[in-house]
C-alpha positions as CSV (number, residue, x, y, z in Angstrom):
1,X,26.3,24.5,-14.8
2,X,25.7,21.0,-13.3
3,X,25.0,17.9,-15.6
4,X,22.5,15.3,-13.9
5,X,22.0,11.6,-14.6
6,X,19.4,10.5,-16.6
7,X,17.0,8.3,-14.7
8,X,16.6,5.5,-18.1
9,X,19.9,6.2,-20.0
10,X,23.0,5.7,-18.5
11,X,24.6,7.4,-22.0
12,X,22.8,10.5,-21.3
13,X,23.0,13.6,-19.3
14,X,21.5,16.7,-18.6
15,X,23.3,20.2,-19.2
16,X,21.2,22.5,-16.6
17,X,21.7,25.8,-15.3
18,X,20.3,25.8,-12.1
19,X,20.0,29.7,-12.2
20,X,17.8,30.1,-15.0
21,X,17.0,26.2,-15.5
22,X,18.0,26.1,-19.5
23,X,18.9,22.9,-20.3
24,X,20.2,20.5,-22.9
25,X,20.1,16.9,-23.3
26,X,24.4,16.0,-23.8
27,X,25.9,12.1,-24.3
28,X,27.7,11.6,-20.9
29,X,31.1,11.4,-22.8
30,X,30.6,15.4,-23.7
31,X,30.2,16.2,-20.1
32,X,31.4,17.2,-17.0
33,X,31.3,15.4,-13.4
34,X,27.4,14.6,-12.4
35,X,25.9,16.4,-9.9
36,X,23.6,14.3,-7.0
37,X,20.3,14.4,-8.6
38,X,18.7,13.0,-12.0
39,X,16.0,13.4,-14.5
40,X,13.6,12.1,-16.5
41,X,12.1,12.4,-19.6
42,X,8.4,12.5,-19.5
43,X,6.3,13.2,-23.0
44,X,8.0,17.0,-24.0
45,X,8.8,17.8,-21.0
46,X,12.0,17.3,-18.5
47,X,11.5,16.5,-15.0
48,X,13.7,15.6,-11.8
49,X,15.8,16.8,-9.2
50,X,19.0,18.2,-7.9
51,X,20.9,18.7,-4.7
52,X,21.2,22.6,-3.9
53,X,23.1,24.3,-1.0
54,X,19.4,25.3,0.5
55,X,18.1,21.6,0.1
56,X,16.8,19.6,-3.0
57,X,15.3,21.6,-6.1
58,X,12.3,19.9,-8.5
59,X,12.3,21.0,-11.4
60,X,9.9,20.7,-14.7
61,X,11.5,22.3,-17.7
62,X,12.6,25.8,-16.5
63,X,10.4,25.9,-13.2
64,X,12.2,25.0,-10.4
65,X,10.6,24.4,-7.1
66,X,12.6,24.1,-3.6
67,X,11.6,20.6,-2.0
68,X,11.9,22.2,1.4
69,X,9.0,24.9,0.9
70,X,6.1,23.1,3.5
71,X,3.4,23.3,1.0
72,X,5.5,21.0,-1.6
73,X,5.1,17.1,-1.8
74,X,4.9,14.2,-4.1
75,X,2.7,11.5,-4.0
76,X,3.9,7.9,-5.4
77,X,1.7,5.4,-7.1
78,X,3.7,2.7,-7.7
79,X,3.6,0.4,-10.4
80,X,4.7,-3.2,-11.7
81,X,6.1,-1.7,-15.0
82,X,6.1,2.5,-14.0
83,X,5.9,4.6,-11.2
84,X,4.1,7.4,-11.1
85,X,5.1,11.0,-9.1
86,X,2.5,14.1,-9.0
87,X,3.9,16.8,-7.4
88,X,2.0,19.6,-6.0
89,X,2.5,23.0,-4.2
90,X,0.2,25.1,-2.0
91,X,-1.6,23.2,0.0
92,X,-3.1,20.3,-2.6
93,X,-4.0,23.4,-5.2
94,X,-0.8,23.4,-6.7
95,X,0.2,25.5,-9.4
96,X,-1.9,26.6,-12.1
97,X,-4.9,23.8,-12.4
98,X,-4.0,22.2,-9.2
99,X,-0.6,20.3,-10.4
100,X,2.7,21.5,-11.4
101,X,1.3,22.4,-15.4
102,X,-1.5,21.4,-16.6
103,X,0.2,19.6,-18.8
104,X,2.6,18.1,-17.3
105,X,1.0,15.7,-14.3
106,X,3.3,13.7,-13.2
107,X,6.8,12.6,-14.2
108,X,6.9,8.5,-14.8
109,X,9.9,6.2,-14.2
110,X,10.4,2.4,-15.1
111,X,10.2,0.4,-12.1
112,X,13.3,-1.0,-11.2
């Protein structure tokens, strides 16, 4: 179990196995040590990344996705208020209808 920063709220972190990639929103007094990485929030669905022993994991809800696989990427739009991340596998076909999920296109973070 590893517990990763959230990416908006400094009170929150996220309970995630990395084996099976269950996770559970915790308040950061409930939990362990964080681990290098963070997530997001983004509509129903929980996006970010961790630091593994073979390289940095993506993750979207339970499918996780090894950063160092060559047909991976992200592109980054940036924004005054938000940026926006799509991330894709395979080339530009990505998973599915040509992003990670349909449904879930791209994770967005508050600018900073």
């Amino acid at each position: 179990m590893i517990w990763l920063k959230n990416y908006d709220n400094a009170r929150l972190v996220l309970e995630y196995d990395p084996a099976t990639g269950k996770a559970m929103e915790v308040a950061k007094d409930l939990a362990g040590a964080t681990s290098r990485g963070f997530y997001v929030n983004s509509g129903h669905d929980v996006v970010g990344v961790y630091a593994s022993p073979d390289g940095p994991i993506f993750f979207v809800n339970r499918d996780r996705y090894p950063m160092t696989d060559p047909t991976f990427g992200v592109e980054h739009s940036p924004g005054a208020k938000e940026h926006r991340f799509t991330a894709r596998r395979g080339g530009g076909t990505g998973i599915g209808c040509g992003r990670i999920g349909c449904s879930r296109v791209a994770a967005k973070v508050g600018a900073r």
